[in-house]
C-alpha positions in Angstrom: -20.8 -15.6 -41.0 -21.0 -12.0 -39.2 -18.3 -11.7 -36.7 -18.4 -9.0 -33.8 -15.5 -7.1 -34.2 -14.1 -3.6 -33.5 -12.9 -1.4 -35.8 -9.0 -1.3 -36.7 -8.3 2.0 -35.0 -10.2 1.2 -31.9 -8.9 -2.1 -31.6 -5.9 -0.3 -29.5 -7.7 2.5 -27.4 -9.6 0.1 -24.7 -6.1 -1.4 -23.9 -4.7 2.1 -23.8 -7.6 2.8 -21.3 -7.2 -0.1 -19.2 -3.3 0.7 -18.9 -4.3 4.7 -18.1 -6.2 3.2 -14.9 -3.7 1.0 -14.1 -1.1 3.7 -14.3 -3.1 6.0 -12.5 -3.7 3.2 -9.3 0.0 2.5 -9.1 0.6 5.8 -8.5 -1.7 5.9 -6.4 -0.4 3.1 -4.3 3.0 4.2 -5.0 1.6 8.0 -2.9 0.3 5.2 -0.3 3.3 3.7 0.1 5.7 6.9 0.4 3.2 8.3 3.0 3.4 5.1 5.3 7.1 5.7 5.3 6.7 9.0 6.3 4.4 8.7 8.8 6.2 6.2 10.5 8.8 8.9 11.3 6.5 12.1 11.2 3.5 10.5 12.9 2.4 9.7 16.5 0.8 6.5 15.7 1.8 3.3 13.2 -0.6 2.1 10.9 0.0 -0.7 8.0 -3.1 0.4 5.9 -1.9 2.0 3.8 0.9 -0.3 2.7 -2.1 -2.9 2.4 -4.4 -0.2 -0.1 -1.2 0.4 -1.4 -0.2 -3.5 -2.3 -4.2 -3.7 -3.5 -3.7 -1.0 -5.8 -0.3 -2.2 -7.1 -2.1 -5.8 -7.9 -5.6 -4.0 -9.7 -3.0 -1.8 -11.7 -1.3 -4.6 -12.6 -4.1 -6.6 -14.1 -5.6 -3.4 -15.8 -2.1 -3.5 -17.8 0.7 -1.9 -15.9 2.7 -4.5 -15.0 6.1 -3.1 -14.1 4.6 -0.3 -12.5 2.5 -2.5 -10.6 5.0 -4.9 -9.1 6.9 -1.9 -8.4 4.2 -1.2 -6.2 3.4 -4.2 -5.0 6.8 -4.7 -3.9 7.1 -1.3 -2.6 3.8 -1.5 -0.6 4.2 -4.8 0.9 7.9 -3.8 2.4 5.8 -0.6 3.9 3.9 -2.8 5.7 6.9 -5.3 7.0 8.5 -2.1 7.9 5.5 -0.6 10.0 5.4 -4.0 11.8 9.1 -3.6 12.6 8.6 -0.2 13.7 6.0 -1.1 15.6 8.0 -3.9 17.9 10.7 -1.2 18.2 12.9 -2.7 15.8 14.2 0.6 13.3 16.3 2.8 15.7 15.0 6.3 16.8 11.4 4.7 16.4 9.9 3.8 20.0 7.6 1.0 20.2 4.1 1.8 19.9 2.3 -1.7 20.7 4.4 -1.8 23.8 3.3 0.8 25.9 1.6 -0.3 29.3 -0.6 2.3 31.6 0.9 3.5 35.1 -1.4 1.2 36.8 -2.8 -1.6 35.9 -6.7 -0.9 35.6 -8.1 -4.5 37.5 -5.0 -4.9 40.0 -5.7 -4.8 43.8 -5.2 -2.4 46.4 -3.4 -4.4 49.2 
């Protein structure tokens, strides 16, 4: 019987790998989710994407071996996105509502 196996000292280096990339996408989504926050204040416009790449790249780090790190991000991400949605509806203070705003005149009303 001739098992398939990989040597003792390499035995440890693909995990290492995997945990690198997982490292490396959490911080990525951790960047994501910093910059959402920011650009709610800083920005003219909302936008919940990257809270949702962010939240993606918290869960692939995750299963590539990060695990606090990625639920760190994961949690982080997914409160970006709540709090863009809040922002959104006017609902942090000093942040105007962006879904709400309405044109001088309605573009199909009547002239009577």
């Amino acid at each position: 019987m001739s098992e398939n196996r990989e040597p003792a000292g390499n035995a440890g280096s693909s995990e290492k790998t995997g945990e690198f990339w997982g490292r490396l996408a959490c911080g990525l989504g951790l960047a994501l989710a910093v910059g959402g926050v920011a650009g709610v204040f800083l920005g003219p416009g909302l936008s919940v994407t990257s809270g949702a790449v962010g939240a993606g790249l918290g869960i692939l780090g995750y299963f590539l071996g990060a695990n606090r790190l990625g639920t760190l991000t994961l949690v982080l991400s997914t409160t970006v996105v709540f709090f863009g949605l809040a922002a959104g509806q006017g609902l942090i203070p000093g942040v105007g509502p962006t879904d709400r705003d309405l044109p001088a005149r309605e573009p199909r009303a009547e002239d009577n």
